[in-house]
KELUM-807801 format. One record per residue (C-alpha): residue number from 1; x, z, y. Coordinates in steps of 0.2 Angstrom, whole numbers. Layout:
REM residues N
(NUM, (X, Z, Y)),
...
This chain:
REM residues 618
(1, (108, 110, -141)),
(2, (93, 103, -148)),
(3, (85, 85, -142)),
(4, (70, 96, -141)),
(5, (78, 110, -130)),
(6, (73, 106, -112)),
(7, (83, 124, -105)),
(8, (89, 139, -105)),
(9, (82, 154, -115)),
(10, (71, 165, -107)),
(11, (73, 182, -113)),
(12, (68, 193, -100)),
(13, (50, 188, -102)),
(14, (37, 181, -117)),
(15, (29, 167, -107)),
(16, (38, 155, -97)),
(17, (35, 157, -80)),
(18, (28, 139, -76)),
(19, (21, 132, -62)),
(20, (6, 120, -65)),
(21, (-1, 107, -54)),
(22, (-16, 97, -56)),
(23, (-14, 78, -55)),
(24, (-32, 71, -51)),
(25, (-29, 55, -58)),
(26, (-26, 59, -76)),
(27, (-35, 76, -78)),
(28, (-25, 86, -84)),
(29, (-11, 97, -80)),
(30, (5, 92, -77)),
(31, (21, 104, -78)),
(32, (35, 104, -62)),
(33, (51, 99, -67)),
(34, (59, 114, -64)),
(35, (46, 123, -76)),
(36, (55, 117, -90)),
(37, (70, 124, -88)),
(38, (61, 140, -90)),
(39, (58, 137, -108)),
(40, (66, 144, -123)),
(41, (78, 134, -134)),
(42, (71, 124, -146)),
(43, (54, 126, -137)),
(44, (46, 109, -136)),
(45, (35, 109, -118)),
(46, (18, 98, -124)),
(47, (19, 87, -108)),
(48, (38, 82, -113)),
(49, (39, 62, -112)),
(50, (50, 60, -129)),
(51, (35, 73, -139)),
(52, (20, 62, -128)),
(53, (31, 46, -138)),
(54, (32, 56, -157)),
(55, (12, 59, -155)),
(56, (10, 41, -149)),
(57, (20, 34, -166)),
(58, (9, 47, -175)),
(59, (-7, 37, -170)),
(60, (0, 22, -178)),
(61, (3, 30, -195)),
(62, (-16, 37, -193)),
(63, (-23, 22, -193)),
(64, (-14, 16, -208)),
(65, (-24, 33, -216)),
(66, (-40, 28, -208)),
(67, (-39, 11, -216)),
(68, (-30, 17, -233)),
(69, (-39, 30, -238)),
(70, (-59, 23, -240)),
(71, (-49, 7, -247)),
(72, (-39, 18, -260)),
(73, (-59, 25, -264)),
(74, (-66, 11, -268)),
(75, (-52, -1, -276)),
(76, (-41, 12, -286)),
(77, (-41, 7, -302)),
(78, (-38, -11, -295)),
(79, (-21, -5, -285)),
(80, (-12, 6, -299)),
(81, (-2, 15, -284)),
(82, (2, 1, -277)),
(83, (3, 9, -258)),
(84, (11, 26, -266)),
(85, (27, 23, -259)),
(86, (18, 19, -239)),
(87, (9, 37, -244)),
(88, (23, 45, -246)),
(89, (32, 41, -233)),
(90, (17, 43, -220)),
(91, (13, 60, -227)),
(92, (34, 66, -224)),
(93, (30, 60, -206)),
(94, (13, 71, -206)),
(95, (24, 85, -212)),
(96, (37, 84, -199)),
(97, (25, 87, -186)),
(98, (16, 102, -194)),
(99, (35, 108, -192)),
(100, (38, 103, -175)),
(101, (19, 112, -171)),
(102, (28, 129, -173)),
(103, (40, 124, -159)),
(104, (28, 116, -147)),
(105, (22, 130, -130)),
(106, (4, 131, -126)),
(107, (-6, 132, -110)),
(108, (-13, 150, -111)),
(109, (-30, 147, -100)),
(110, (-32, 164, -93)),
(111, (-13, 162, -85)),
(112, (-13, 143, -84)),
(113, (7, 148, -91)),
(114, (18, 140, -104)),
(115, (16, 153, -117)),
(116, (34, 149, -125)),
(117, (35, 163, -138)),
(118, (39, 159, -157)),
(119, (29, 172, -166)),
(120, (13, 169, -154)),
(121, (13, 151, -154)),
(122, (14, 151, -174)),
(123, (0, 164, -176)),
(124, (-12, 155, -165)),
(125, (-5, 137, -174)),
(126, (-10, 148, -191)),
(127, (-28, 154, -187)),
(128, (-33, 138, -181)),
(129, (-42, 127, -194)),
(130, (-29, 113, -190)),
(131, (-16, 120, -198)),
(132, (-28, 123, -214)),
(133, (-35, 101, -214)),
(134, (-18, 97, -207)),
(135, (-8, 104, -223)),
(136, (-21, 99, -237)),
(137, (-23, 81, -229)),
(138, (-3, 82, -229)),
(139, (1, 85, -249)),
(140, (3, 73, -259)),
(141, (-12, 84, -271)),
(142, (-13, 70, -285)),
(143, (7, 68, -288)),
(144, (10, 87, -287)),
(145, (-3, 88, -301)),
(146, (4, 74, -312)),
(147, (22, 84, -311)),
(148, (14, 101, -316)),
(149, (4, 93, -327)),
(150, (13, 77, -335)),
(151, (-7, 72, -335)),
(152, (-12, 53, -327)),
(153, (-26, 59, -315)),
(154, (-42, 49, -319)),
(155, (-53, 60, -311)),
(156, (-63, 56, -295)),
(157, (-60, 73, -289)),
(158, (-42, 68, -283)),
(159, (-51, 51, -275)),
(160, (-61, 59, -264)),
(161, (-47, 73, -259)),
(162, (-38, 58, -251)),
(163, (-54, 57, -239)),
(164, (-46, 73, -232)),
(165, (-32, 60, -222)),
(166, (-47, 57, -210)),
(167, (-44, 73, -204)),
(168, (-30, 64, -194)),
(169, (-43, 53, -185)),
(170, (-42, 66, -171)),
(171, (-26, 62, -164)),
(172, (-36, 46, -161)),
(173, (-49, 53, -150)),
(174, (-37, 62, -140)),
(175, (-24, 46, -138)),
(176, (-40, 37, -130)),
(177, (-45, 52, -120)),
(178, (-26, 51, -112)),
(179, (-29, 34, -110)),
(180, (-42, 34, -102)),
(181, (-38, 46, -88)),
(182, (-22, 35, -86)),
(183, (-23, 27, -69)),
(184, (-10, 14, -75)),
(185, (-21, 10, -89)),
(186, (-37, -2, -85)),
(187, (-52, 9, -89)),
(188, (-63, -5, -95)),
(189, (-52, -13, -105)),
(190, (-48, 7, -115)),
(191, (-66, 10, -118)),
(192, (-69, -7, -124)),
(193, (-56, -6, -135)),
(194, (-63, 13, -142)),
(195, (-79, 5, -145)),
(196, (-71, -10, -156)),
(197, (-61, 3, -165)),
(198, (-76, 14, -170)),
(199, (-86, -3, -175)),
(200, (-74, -9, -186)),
(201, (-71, 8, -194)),
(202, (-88, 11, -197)),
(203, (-90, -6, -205)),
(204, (-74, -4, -216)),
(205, (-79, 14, -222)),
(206, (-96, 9, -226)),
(207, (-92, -6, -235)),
(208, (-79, 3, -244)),
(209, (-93, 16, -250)),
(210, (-105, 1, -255)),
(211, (-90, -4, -268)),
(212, (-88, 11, -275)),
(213, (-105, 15, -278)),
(214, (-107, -1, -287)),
(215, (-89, 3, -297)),
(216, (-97, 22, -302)),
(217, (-112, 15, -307)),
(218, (-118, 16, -326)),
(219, (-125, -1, -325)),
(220, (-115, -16, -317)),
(221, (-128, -27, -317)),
(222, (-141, -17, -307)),
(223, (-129, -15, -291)),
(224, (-132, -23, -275)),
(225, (-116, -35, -282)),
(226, (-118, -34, -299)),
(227, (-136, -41, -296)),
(228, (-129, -58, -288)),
(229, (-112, -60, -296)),
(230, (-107, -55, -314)),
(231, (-94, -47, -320)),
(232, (-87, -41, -303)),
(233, (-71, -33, -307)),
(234, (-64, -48, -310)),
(235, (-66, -57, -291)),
(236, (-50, -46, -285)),
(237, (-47, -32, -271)),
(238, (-48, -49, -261)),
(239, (-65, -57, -264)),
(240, (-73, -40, -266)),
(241, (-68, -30, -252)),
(242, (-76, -48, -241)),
(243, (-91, -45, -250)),
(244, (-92, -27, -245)),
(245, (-88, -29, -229)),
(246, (-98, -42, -226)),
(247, (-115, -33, -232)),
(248, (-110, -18, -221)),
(249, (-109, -28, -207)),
(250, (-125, -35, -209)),
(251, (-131, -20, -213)),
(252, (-122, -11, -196)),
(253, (-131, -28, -185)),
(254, (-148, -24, -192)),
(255, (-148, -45, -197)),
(256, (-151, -42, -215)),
(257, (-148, -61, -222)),
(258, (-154, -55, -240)),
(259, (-142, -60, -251)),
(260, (-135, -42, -254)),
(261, (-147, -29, -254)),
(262, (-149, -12, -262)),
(263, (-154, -13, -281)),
(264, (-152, 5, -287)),
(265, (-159, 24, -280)),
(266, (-142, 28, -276)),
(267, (-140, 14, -267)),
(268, (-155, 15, -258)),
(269, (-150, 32, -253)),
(270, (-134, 27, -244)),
(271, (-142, 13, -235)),
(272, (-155, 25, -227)),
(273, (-141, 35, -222)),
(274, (-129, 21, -213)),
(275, (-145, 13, -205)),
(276, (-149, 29, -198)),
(277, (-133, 29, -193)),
(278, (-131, 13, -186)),
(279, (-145, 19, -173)),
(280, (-134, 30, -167)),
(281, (-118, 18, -167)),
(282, (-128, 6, -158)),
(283, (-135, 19, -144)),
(284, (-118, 23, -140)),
(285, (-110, 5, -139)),
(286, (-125, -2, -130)),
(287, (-123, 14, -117)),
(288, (-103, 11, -114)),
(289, (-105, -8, -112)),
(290, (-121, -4, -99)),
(291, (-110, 11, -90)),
(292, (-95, 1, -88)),
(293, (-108, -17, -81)),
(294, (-117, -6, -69)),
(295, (-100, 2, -65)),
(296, (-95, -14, -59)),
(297, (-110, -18, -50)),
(298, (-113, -3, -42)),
(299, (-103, -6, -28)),
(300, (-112, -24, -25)),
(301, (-129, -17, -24)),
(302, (-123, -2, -10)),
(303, (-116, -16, 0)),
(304, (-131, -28, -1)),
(305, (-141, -11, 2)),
(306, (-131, -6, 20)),
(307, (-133, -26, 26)),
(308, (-152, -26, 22)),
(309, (-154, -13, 30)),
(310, (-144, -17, 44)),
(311, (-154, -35, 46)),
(312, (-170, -24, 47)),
(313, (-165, -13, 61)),
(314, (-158, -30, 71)),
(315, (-174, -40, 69)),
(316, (-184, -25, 73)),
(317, (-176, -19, 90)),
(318, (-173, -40, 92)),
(319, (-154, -37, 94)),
(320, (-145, -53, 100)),
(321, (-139, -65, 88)),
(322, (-120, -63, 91)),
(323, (-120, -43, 92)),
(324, (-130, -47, 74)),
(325, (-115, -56, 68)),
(326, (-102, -42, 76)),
(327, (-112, -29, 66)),
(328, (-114, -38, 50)),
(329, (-93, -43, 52)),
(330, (-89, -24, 54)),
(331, (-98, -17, 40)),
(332, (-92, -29, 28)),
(333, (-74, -26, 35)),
(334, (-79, -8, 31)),
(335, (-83, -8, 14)),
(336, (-68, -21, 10)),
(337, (-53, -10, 19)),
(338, (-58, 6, 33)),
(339, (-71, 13, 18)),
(340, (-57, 12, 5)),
(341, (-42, 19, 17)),
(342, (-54, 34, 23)),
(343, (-59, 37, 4)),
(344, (-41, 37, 1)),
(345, (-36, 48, 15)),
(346, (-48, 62, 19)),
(347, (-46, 73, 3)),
(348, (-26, 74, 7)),
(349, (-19, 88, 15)),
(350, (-12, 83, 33)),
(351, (5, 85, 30)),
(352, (4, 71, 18)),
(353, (-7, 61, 30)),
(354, (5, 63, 41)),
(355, (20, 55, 31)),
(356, (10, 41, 28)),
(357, (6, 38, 47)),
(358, (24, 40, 51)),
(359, (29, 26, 37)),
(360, (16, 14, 43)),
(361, (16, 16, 62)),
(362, (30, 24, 68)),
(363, (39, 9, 71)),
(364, (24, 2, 79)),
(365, (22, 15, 91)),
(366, (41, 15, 95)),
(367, (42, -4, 102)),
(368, (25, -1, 113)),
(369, (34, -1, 129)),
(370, (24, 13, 135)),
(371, (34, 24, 123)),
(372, (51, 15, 125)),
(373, (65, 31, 128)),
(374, (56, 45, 122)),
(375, (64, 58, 109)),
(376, (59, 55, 91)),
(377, (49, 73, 92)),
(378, (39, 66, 103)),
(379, (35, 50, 95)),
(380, (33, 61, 75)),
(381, (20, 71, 85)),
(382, (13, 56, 93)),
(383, (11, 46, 77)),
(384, (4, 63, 67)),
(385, (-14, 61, 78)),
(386, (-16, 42, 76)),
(387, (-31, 34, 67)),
(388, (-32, 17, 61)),
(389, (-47, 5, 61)),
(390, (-47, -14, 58)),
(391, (-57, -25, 67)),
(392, (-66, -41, 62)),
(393, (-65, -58, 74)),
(394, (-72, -59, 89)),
(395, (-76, -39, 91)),
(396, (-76, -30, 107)),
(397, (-65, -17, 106)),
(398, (-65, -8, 124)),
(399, (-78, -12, 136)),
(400, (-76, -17, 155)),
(401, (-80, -2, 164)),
(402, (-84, 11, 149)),
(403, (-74, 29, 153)),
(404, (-58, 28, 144)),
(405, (-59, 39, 127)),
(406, (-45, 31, 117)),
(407, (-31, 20, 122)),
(408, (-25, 6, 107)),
(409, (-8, 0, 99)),
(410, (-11, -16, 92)),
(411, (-3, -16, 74)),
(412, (-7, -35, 67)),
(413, (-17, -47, 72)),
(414, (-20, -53, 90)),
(415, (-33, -46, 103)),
(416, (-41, -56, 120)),
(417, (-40, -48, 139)),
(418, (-55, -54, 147)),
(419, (-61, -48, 165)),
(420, (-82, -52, 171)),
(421, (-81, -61, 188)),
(422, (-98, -67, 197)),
(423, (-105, -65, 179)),
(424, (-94, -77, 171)),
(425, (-79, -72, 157)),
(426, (-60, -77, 161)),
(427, (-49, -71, 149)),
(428, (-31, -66, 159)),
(429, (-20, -62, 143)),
(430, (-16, -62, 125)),
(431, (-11, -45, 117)),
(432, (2, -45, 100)),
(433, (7, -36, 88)),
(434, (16, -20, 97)),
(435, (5, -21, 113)),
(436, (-6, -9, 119)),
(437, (-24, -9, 127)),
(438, (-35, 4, 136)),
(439, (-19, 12, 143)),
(440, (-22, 5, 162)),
(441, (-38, 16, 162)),
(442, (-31, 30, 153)),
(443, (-18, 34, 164)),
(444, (-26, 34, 180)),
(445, (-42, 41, 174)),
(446, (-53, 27, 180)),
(447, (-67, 15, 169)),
(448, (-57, 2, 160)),
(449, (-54, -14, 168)),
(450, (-54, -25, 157)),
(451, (-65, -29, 143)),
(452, (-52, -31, 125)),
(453, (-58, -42, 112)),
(454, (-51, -47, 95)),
(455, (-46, -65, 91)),
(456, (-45, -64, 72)),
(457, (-45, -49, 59)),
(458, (-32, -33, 68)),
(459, (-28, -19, 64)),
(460, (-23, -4, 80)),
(461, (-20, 13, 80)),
(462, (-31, 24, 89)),
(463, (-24, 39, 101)),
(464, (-37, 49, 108)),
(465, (-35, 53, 128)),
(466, (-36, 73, 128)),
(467, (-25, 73, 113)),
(468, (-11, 63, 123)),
(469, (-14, 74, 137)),
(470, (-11, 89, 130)),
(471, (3, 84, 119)),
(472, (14, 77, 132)),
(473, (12, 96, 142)),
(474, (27, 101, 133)),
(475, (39, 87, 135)),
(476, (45, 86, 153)),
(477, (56, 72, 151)),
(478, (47, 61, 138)),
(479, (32, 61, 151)),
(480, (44, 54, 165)),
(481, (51, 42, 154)),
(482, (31, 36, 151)),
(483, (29, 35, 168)),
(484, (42, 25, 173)),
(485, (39, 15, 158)),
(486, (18, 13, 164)),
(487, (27, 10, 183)),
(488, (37, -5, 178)),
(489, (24, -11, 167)),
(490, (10, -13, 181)),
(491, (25, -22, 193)),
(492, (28, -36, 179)),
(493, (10, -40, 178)),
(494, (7, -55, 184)),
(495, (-2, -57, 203)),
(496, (-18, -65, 195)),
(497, (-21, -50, 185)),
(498, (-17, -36, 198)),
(499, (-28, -46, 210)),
(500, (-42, -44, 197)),
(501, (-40, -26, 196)),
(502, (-36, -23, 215)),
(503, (-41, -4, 215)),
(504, (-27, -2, 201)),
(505, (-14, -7, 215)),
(506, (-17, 7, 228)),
(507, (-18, 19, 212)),
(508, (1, 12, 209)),
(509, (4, 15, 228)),
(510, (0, 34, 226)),
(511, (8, 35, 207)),
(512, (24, 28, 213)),
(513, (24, 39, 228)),
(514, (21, 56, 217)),
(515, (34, 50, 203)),
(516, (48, 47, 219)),
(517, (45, 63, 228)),
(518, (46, 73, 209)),
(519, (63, 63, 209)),
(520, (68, 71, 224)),
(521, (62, 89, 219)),
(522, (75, 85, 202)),
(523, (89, 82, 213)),
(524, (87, 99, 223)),
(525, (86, 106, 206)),
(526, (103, 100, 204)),
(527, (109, 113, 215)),
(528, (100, 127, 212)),
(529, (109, 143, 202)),
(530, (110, 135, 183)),
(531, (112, 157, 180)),
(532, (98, 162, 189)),
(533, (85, 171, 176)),
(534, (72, 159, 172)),
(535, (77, 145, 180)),
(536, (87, 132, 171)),
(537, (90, 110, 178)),
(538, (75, 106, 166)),
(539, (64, 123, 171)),
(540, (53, 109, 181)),
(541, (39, 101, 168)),
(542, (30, 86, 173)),
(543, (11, 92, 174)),
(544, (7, 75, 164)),
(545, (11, 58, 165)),
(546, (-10, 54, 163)),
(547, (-12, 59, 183)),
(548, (-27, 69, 187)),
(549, (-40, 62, 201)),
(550, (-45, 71, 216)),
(551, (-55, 69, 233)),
(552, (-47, 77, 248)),
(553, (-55, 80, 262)),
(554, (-49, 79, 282)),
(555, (-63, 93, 289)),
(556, (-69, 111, 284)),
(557, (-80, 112, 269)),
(558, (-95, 119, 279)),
(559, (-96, 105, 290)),
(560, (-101, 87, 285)),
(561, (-93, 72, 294)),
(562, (-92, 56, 286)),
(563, (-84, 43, 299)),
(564, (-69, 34, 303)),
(565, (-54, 45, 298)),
(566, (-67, 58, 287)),
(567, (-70, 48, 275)),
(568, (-68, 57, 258)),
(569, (-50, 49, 250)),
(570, (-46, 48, 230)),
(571, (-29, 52, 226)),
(572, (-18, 55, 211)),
(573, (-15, 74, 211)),
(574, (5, 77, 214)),
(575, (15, 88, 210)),
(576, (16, 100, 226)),
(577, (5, 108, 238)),
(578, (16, 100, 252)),
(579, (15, 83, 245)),
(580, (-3, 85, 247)),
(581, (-1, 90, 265)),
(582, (10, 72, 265)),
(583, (-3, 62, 258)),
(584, (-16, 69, 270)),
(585, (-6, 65, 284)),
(586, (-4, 49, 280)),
(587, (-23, 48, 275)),
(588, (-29, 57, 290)),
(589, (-17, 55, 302)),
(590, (-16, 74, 304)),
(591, (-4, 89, 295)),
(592, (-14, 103, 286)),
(593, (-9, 120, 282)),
(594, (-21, 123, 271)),
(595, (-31, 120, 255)),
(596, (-47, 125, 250)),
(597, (-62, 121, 238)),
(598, (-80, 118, 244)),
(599, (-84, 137, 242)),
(600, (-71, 142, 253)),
(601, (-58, 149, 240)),
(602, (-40, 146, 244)),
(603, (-30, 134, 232)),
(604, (-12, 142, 229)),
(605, (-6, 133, 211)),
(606, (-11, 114, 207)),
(607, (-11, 118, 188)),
(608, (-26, 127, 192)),
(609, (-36, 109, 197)),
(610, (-47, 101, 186)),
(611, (-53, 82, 187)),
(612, (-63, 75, 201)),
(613, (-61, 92, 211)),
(614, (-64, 92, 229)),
(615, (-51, 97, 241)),
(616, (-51, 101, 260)),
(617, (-36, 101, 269)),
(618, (-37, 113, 286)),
């Protein structure tokens, strides 16, 4: 098989059946592996590495032809075919690849296909005018015509017909076009080096033309050369192709020393045209060098725009000093990292965002001890909804008495717990890297506690509170291991802190109650009928380890008593109407019967109970 052949033949239809993906970076579409087996033997797919690294070499020879070929023009009865044999050898590589053009597929834009067919790549290779330029600036005219002929060729004719290898100056054009939508490549430094390229070809073609016309002209004395140095011919292909270049550069940079100028009309001429020209050059040079500075600078002038702006609104609304200075830290954070990750991030689809949660913070998330013992499921599903911020020093994150939203998982960094006592600031505890904050108030459903406050830059992971509620539905077991987890946590804060937070402890009183009478519903269900339709060990889910808050009431809706033993109580909601009638004995001193809401509807399934709703016990 051919080093070409990248698959079987495909005979059952005329194009290849290949899908096409469009890479953003680079432009331009790029072919699925498995695409290529669907190509023809000896078919050569465009996009193939080894055929990107053949046009690559290709580029090389070109620019030996871009140089050569004004050069040969001006200085050829000085070289007497002394670069024949490079010629030669450059034009048998030329002609290999008009061979290997008949082989290459093409992207039939209607289709967006590999159309990998012989005859209907050669004929659209064949209509083309590049198979026409690419064959005449291939043969080697002027030696084919001294072997039919036996005749030296003298005649300027076959001098300009070798200006048709500039035809191959294309493949340079498109080389810088692939280079430049190359994300490995630096962009500046490709365009700065396409704009070199096309100054110093301009300046070599044009100084090679003055030469020639000073060669071709009748008198040698009245040239722009002739006029300062006699007998001219004999300075050497060295000295002269200096002198030429050197007028045609300062020609090309308007400078205009006068020591060379333009003697003759036909001179005159040519210099009209290559300063007309060089207006045009230096348009385009001076507008890539001012895209590329600005490009740079752009982003400078946007931040320096946000912050003045930013400093306006705060000396207007005289905004404290420090909450200047948190304002100012954030939005230069922003611009440096959250701007950059978001810009990344939001044009991906969410499967791919997902995998890139799951490869930065799944681990995170699996040592924060709220999550310790739950099923990998639940911990992919978990990470899936995260949204990381970063946070400058000394930010408030979470605010003392603020309803909870979100709760936090600290990923780097280090954050402050700080209580407001008597209107002074005690900080109670240091958070680290795999703690968690927000998640007191998240849980019990009350204004968080504490106030949380960064120490230095940190980054955490944000989980929204519905979205945790909801997801944890599902998964009976996971949600018992997380209350358990919560449970164990609160017992191992130290006294100091749960003194601080004093309402959070009857809130564990009621929590731990629920979560042991739901431990005693499981062990009945050990004995139930495993058979039974519908019922299986597990049938029983927890309603959600984020407790729902209601007030219970001792009396009957349509009367209103508020005294010793009447007083409206808050509760955790559990997990049965008879553990309600539990924790209004104990509350009230008294056993109900019955439930009802303040319209005098009859409450049969807690599921039905939404936050803050108010319940009377008869």
């Amino acid at each position: 098989m051919s080093m070409w052949s990248l698959g079987r033949r495909c005979s059952s239809s005329e194009m290849a059946s290949v899908s096409i993906a469009i890479f953003p970076a680079f432009g331009s579409p790029i072919l699925n592996i498995e695409g290529y087996s669907n190509l023809r033997k000896y078919v050569i797919a465009p996009y193939d590495r080894r055929y990107q690294l053949w046009e690559t070499f290709l580029v090389a020879l070109v620019v030996y032809s871009a140089w050569a070929s004004p050069f040969k023009l001006a200085f050829r009865e000085l070289l007497v075919g002394s670069l024949l044999s490079v010629d030669l050898l450059v034009d048998a590589f030329f002609a290999v690849d008009i061979i290997l053009t008949f082989f290459v597929a093409y992207l039939d834009t209607s289709t967006y296909l590999l159309v990998d067919d012989y005859k209907k790549i050669a004929l659209r290779y064949v209509k083309k005018l590049h198979f026409t330029m690419d064959l005449a600036s291939t043969l080697p005219i002027e030696q084919i015509y001294q072997i039919l002929t036996g005749k030296p060729t003298k005649s300027e004719v076959f001098g300009f017909l070798i200006m048709l290898r500039l035809w191959r100056l294309r493949r340079v054009s498109e080389l810088f076009a692939r280079l430049e939508k190359d994300i490995r490549i630096n962009y500046w430094a490709t365009r700065f080096c396409k704009v070199i390229c096309v100054t110093l070809f301009a300046a070599h073609f044009a100084g090679c033309m003055f030469y020639w016309l000073a060669v071709q002209h009748k008198t040698p004395n009245n040239t722009w050369i002739g006029n300062k140095t006699q007998d001219f011919h004999e300075l050497g292909i060295g000295l002269g192709y200096t002198y030429s270049v050197y007028w045609s550069v300062a020609t090309l940079t308007t400078v205009g020393y006068g020591d060379f100028y333009a003697v003759n009309l036909t001179e005159k001429l040519f210099c009209i045209l290559y300063t007309l020209f060089n207006i045009g050059l230096g348009a385009y040079i001076i507008g890539n060098m001012t895209t590329l500075l600005v490009h740079i600078s752009v982003r400078t002038f946007a931040v320096r725009d946000v912050f003045d702006k930013i400093l306006q609104y705060a000396n207007k609304n005289r905004l404290p000093g420090g909450l200047k200075e948190q304002i100012l830290a954030h939005m230069q954070l922003k611009f440096k990292t959250a701007e950059l990750q978001q810009e990344v991030l939001q044009d991906l689809p969410k499967t791919i965002r997902s995998c890139i949660a799951q490869h930065l913070f799944k681990n995170t998330v699996e040592t924060a001890y709220l999550f310790k013992g739950v099923s990998d499921y639940f911990i992919t599903q978990l990470v899936s909804e995260t949204k990381a911020e970063y946070y400058p020093s000394k930010v408030d994150i979470i605010l003392q008495n603020e309803m909870p939203k979100y709760f936090y998982i600290l990923v780097s960094g280090s954050l402050d717990v700080l209580i407001y006592n008597t209107g002074s600031e005690q900080c109670l505890f240091e958070l680290e890297s795999g703690d968690m904050a927000g998640e007191i108030g998240v849980m019990f459903n009350i204004p968080q506690p504490f106030t949380v406050r960064s120490r230095g830059l940190s980054q955490v992971i944000r989980i929204n509170h519905h979205h945790f509620k909801q997801m944890v539905q599902p998964f009976s077991d996971d949600g018992k291991a997380i209350m358990y987890n919560f449970i164990q946590y609160l017992k191992g804060l130290k006294g100091k802190v749960l003194e601080e937070i004093s309402c959070v402890t009857e809130l564990l009183g009621d929590l731990e109650h629920l979560r042991q009478n739901e431990g005693t519903l499981d062990e009945d269900s050990r004995y139930q009928d495993p058979n039974k339709e519908g019922k299986t060990g597990n049938s029983k889910p927890l309603s959600s380890p984020v407790p729902v808050r209601v007030k219970i009431h001792g009396h009957h809706p349509n009367e209103n008593k508020m005294g010793n033993g009447t007083t409206p109580k808050l509760i955790l909601l559990p997990n049965s109407v008879e553990d309600i009638f539990r924790v209004a004995e104990r509350k009230f001193g008294k056993r109900g019967s019955k439930i009802v809401m303040a319209d005098g509807s009859e409450v049969e399934q807690l599921n039905a109970l939404r936050e803050n709703d108010e319940l009377y016990i008869l």
